[in-house]
Structure formats: structure tokens, C-alpha cells
TILUM-13961 format. One line per field, with one value per residue (C-alpha): residue in three letters; x negated, y, z negated. Coordinates in pm, 1 decimal, padded with zeros to 6 digits. Each point is the difference from the previous one (the first is absolute). Layout:
BEGIN
residu = (ALA:...) .
xx = (X:...) .
yy = (Y:...) .
zz = (Z:...) .
REM end
This chain:
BEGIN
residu = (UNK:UNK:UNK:UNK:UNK:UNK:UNK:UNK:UNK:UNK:UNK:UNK:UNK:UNK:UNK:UNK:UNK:UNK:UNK:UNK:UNK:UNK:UNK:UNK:UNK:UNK:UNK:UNK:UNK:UNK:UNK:UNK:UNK:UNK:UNK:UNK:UNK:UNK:UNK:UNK:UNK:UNK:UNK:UNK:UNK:UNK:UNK:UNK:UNK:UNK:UNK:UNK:UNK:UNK:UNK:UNK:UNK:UNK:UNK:UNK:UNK:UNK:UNK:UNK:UNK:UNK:UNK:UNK:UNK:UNK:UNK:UNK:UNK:UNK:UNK:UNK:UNK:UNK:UNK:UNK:UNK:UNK:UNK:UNK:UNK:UNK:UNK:UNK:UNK:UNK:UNK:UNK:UNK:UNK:UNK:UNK:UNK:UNK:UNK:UNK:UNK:UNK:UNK:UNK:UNK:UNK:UNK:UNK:UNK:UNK:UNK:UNK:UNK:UNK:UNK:UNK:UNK:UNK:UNK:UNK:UNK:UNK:UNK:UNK:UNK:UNK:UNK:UNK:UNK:UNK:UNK:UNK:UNK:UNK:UNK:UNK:UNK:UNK:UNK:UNK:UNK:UNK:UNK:UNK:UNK:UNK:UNK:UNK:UNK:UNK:UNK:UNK:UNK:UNK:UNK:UNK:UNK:UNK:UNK:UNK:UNK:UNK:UNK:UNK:UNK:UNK:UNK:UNK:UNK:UNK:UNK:UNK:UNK:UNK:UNK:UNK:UNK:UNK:UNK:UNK:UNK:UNK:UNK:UNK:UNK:UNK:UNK:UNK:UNK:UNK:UNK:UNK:UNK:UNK:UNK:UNK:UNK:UNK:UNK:UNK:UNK:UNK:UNK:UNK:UNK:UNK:UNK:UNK:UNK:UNK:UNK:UNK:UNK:UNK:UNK:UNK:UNK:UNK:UNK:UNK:UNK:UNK:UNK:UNK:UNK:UNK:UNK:UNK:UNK:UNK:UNK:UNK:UNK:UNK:UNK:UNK:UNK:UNK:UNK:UNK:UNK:UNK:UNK:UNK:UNK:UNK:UNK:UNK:UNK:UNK:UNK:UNK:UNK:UNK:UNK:UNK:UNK:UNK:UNK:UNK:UNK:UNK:UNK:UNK:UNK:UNK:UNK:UNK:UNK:UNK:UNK:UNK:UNK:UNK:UNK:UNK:UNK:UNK:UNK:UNK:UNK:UNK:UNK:UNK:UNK:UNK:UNK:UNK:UNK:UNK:UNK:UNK:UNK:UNK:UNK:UNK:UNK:UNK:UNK:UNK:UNK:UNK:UNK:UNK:UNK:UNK) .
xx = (-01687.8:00409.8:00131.8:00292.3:00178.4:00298.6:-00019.8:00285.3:00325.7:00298.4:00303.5:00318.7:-00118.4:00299.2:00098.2:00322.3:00089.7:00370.6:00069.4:-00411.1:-00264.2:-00320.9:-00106.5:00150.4:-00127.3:-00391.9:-00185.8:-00384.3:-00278.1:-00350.8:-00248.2:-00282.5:-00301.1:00143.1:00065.1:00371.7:00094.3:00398.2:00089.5:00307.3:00152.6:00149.4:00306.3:-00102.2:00010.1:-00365.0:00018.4:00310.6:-00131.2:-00283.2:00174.1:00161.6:-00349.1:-00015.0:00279.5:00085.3:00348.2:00200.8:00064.8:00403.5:-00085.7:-00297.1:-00297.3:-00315.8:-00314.5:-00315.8:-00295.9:00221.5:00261.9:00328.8:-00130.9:-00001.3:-00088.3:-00276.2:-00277.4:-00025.1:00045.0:-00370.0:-00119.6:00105.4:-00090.6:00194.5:-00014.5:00423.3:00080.8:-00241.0:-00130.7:00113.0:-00237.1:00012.9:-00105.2:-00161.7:-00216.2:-00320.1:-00025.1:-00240.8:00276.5:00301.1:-00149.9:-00108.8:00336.7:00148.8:-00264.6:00121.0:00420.8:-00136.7:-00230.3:-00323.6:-00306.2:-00131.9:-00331.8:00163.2:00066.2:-00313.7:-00038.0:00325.6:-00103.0:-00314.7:00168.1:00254.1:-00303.7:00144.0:-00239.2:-00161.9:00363.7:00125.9:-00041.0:00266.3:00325.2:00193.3:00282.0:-00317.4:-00072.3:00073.2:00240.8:-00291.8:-00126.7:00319.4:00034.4:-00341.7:00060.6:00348.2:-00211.7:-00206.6:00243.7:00103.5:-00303.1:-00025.1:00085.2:-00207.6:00331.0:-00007.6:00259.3:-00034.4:00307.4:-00062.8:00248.3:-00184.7:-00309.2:-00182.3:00295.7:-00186.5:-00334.7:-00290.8:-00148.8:-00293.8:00247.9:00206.4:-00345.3:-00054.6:00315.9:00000.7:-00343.8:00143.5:00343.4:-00253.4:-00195.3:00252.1:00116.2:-00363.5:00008.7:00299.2:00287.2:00319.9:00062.6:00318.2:-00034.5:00301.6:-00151.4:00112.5:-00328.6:-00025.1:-00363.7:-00082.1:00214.2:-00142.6:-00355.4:00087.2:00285.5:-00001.9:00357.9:00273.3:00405.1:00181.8:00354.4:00235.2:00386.3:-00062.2:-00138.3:-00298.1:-00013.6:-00382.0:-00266.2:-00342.1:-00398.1:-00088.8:-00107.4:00307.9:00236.7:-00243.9:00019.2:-00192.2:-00288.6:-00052.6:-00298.5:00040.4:-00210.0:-00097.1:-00070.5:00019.3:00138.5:00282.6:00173.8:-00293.8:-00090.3:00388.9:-00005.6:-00283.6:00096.8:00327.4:-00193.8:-00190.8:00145.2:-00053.5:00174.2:00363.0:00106.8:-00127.9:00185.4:-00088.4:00030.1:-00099.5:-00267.2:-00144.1:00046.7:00161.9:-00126.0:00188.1:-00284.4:-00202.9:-00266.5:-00260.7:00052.2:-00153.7:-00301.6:00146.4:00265.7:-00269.8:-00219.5:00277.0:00053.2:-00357.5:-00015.4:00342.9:-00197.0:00231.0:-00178.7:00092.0:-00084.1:00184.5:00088.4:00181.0:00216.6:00280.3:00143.5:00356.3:-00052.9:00197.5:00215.1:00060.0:00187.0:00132.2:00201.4:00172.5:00127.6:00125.2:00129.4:00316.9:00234.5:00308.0:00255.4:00288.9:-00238.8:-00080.0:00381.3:-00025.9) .
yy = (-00033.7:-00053.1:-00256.9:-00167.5:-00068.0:00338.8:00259.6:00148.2:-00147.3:00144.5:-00129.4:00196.5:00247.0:00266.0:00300.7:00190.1:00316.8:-00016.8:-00030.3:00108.8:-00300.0:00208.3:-00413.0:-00223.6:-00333.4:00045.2:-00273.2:-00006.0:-00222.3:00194.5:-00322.7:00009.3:00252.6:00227.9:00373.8:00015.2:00360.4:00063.5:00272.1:00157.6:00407.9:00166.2:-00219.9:-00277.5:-00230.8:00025.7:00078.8:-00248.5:-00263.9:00046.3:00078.0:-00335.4:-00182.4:00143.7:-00104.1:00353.2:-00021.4:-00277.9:-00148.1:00011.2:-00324.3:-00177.5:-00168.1:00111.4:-00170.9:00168.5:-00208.1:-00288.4:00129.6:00200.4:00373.1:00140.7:-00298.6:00133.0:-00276.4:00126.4:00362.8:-00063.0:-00065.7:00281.5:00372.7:00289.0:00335.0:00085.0:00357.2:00137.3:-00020.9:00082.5:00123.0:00189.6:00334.0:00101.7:-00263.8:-00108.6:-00178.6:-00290.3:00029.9:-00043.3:-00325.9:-00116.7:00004.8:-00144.3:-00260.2:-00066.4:-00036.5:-00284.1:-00163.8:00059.1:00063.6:00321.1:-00086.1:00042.1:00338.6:00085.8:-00182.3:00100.5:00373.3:-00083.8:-00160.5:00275.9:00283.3:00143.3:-00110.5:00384.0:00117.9:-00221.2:00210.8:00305.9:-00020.3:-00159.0:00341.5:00164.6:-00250.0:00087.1:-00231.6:-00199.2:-00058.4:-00134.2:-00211.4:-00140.0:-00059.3:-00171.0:-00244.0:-00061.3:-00092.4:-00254.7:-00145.8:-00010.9:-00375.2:-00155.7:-00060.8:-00304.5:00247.2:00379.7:00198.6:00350.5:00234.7:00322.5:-00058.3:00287.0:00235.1:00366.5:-00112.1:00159.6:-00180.2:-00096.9:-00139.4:-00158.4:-00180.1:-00105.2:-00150.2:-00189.9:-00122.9:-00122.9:-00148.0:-00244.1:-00081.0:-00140.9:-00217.6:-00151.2:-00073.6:-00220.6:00229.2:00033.1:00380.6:00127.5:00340.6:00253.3:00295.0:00291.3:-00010.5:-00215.3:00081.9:-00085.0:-00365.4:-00053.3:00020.2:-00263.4:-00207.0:-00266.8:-00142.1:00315.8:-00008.7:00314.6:00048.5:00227.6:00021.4:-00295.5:-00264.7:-00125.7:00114.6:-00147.8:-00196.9:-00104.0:00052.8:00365.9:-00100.0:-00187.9:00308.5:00252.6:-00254.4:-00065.7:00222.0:00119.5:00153.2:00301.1:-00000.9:00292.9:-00203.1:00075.7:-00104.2:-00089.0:-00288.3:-00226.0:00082.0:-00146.6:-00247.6:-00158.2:00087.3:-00200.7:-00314.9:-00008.7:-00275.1:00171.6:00340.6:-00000.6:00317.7:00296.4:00369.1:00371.9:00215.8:00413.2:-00159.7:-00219.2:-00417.4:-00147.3:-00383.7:-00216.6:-00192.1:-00172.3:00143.1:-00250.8:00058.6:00334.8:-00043.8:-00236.7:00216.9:00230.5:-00217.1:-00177.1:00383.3:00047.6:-00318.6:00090.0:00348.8:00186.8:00357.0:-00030.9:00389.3:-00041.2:-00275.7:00016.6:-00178.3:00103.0:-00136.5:00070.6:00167.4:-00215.5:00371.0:-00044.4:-00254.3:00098.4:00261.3:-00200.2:-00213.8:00243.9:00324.4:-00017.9:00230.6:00177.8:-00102.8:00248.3:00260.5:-00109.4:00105.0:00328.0) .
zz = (-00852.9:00024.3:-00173.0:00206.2:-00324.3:-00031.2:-00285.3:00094.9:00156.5:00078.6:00152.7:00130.4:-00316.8:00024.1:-00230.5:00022.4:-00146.2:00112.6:00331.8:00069.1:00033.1:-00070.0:00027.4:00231.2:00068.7:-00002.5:00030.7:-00054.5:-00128.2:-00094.9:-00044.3:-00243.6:00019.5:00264.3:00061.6:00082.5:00139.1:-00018.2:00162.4:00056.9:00040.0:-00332.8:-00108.9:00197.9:-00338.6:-00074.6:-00300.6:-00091.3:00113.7:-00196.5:-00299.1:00035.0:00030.7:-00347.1:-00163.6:-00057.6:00284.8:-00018.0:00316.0:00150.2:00151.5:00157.1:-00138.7:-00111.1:-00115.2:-00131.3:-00127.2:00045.8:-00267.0:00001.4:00006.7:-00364.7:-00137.8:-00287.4:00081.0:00362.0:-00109.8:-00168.4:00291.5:00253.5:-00040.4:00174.6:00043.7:00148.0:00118.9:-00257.2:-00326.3:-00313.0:-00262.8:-00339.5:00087.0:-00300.6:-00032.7:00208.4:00293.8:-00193.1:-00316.8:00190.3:00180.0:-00367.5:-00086.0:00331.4:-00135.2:-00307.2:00114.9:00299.3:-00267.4:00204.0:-00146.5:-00043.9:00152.5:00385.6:-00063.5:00104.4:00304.5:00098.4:-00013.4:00214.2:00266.8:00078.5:-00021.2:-00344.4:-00260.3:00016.2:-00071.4:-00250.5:-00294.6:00143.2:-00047.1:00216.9:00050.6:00142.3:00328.8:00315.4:00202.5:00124.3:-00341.3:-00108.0:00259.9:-00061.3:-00381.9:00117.7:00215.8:-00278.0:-00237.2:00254.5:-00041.2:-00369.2:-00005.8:00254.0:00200.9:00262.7:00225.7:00027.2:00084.1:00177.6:00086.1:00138.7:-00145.3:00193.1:-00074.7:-00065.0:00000.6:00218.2:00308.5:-00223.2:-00241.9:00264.7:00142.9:-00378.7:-00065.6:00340.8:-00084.0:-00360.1:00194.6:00236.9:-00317.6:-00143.4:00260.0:00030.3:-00384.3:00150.6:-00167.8:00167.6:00053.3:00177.4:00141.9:00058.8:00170.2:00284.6:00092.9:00305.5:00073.6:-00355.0:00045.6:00336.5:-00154.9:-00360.8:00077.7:00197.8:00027.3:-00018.1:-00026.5:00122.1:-00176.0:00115.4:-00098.4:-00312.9:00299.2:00121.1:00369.7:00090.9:-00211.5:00132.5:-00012.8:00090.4:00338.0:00064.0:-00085.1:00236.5:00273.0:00307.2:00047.9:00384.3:00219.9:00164.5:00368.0:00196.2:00375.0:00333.0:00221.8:-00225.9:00244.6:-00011.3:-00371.7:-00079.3:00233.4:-00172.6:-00325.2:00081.8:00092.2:-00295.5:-00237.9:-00372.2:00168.8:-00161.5:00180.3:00286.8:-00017.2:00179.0:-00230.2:00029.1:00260.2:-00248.9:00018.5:-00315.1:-00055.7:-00282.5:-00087.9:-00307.1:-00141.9:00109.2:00345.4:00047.4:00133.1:00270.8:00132.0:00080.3:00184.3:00243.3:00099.2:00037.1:00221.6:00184.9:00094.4:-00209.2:-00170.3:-00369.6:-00160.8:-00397.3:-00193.6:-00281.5:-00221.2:-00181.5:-00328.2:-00155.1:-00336.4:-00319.7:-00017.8:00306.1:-00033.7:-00298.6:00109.5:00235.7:-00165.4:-00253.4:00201.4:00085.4:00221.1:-00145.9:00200.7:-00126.5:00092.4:00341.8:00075.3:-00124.6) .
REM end
């Protein structure tokens, strides 16, 4: 469950290079034992903000608190594993050898090697090299690593990144897991279906600043029912006296009904009663890309006056 108390907190968090804010002035709180999704277009600040969470970018001004401490600080860095762009591994040695050693620099035991392997589907692979994976196998042995210390908060930053569908169902299975062992996990992914299906508060960044933040369902918005009925004046005359109906549009000969989702079986039956012939129902739902892309595209102006 989703602890009110904040893992993360960041306040007017800003990073210029130069004149450029790849950062400027995010604030966010991710709260105990959820699946954060932050989302955001290439050069969004992603990645940079991240990188701050780690101590690894200083900050041009802003402040940042991770596990209640300044990021960086090497108590808290015990307790988060990451996986950042992508991972970097000695090619010539094994998958199982490499995290050994990764092991050994974080002071962790070598007994969670193992279990780390099994968790991200590689314990079959462990003994080839790590120069001979594919992209997907990398990316699972980078996961793993970030779970080499039994980390209290997870950072992901493309976790799926060139694995199969199979993989991709794996690694989403492994992300929810670890939020119901009550870890923290924040996921940075392209893939809105995948963040639509794990996470369930999500930040979009575009341009260095936060332009929404919400639950899934709050950023896809009201759902509404699509009616086939005839004859159409009655069926939105009574729609429009119901109470719970928000909204009544035509559309391409079909009625449009901003509604909740508890209400279906009622709207059908006043037009039923009121003698109205209802032949399709259906309700439509705004999908978390969606959304995603508008708040993100943008139009060119210079080129609109060409």
C-alpha cells in the first residue's frame, strides 16, 4: 500500500547548461510504495532530472530531497538502485561475474546475486559473457544490478528498452512486484501502454517543466458512452434531464454522453422507458498516449509562415 510519507521531493529543482534549462522548476513528491511513471519526449529532462535524484548532476538551483536526504548523500545511495540510460558492464566477463563485482564495490553480499538473476529471467544466461547479450539481455542484467541491494527506491529509465513482448510482460510483472513488496519504483518509459498498465500516479515533462501530474485516470479524463438511438430528439432530451449526465453531443449520427461509469445501465433504461430504440452502446476511454502527445507536440511556428 502507499505510504503518505514522500520518498522523493523536489522543489523548483532547475539545471542550466548556459542559457538552456534542460530543468526548470519541477516540482514532484513520489510517496512511499508507489509506481511513479515520468514521462516526457527526448530532451524533455528525463534523464536530468533523474541524474540529479542521484547525486550524479548538481543542481543550478532548487531543492531536492531523496529518502529524506540531500541526493548523493552515500547512506541513501544504499538504499536506491537504478538502471539510467543503460548499463554499463565489462564485456569480457559474465553476466553473474560482473554483478559479483558490482557486489563487492556497493558492499552487498554475494548471496543476492542469485536472486537478482532470477528475477530479471537471466539466471539460464548468467554464465555468457556479457559482450555476447542482445540489447534486451543487457537491459535485463542492468535491472538486476539495481536490485543487488535490496533498494527501498528503484530508479528505471527505459527498463523495457530492446526487449521482446515476452520480456516486456516480464519486466512489467517484476516492476508491480516490487511496488507490492512496498518499494518505491520510479518509472521513465516511452511506452505509454506499458505506464498506463503499472503506474499509478504519472508526471509528463516537456521543455525541463512539469506540464500535468495525476493518477492515470485523472490524466485520460472523463470516460463517455457512445449511443446509437432513435429518434435522437427524445433520446437527448432525456439524456439532458438525467442528473449524473455531464454532457449530450451528435456526432457522425452517434450520441456522445459525458458520464460516470456507474451510470450505464441507467442511461439505458430512462431511454427504454422514454420509448427511445437504443441499437449500440459503447463507451469510449482516452488512451494515457493519448494524452501524452498532447501535451507534448507542439507546432513550429516559423514554419507555419513558410
Amino acid at each position: 500500500m502507499t505510504g503518505s510519507d514522500p520518498v522523493v521531493e523536489l522543489r523548483d529543482l532547475t539545471k542550466k547548461y548556459g542559457q538552456l534549462a534542460a530543468v526548470d522548476g519541477v516540482n514532484l513528491t513520489v510517496h512511499r510504495g508507489e509506481v511513479f511513471g515520468f514521462l516526457g519526449p527526448n530532451g524533455a529532462g528525463k534523464t536530468t532530472t533523474l541524474r540529479m535524484l542521484l547525486g550524479l548532476i548538481r543542481p543550478t538551483s532548487g531543492d531536492a530531497a531523496v529518502l529524506g536526504v540531500r541526493p548523493g548523500d552515500p547512506d541513501a545511495l544504499r538504499r536506491i538502485g537504478s538502471l539510467i540510460e543503460g548499463p554499463g558492464f565489462y564485456p569480457y566477463l559474465t553476466g553473474r561475474t560482473n554483478l559479483r563485482t558490482m557486489a563487492r564495490y556497493a558492499g552487498v553480499p554475494a548471496s543476492n546475486v542469485g536472486p537478482a538473476l532470477e528475477a530479471v529471467g537471466l539466471a539460464d544466461r548468467a554464465g555468457d559473457k556479457f559482450g555476447t547479450y542482445s540489447l534486451g539481455m543487457k537491459q535485463r542484467l542492468g535491472v538486476a544490478a539495481a536490485l543487488l541491494k535490496d533498494p527501498e527506491l528503484v530508479i528505471l529509465d527505459e527498463p523495457t528498452n530492446g526487449l521482446d513482448p515476452q520480456g516486456m510482460r516480464d519486466m512489467r510483472e517484476l516492476i508491480v512486484d516490487l511496488g507490492r513488496q512496498g518499494r518505491t519504483v520510479i518509472l521513465s518509459s516511452h511506452l505509454m501502454g506499458e505506464v498506463q498498465q503499472i503506474c499509478e500516479r504519472v508526471a509528463v515533462i516537456d521543455r525541463g517543466r512539469i506540464v500535468r501530474e495525476g493518477t492515470v485516470e485523472q490524466l485520460r479524463g472523463d470516460t463517455e458512452l457512445e449511443l446509437v438511438a432513435t429518434p435522437s430528439d427524445v433520446a437527448v432530451a432525456t439524456l439532458r434531464a438525467l442528473s449524473f449526465v455531464d454532457d449530450v453531443r451528435t456526432e457522425a449520427g452517434c450520441l456522445l454522453v459525458k458520464v460516470g461509469t456507474r451510470h450505464t445501465a441507467e442511461i439505458t433504461r430512462a431511454l427504454v422507458h422514454a420509448g427511445v430504440a437504443v441499437t449500440g452502446v459503447r463507451r469510449t476511454e482516452r488512451e494515457l498516449e493519448d494524452v501524452f502527445f498532447d501535451l507534448t507536440t507542439h507546432e513550429d511556428k516559423e514554419l507555419s509562415h513558410v
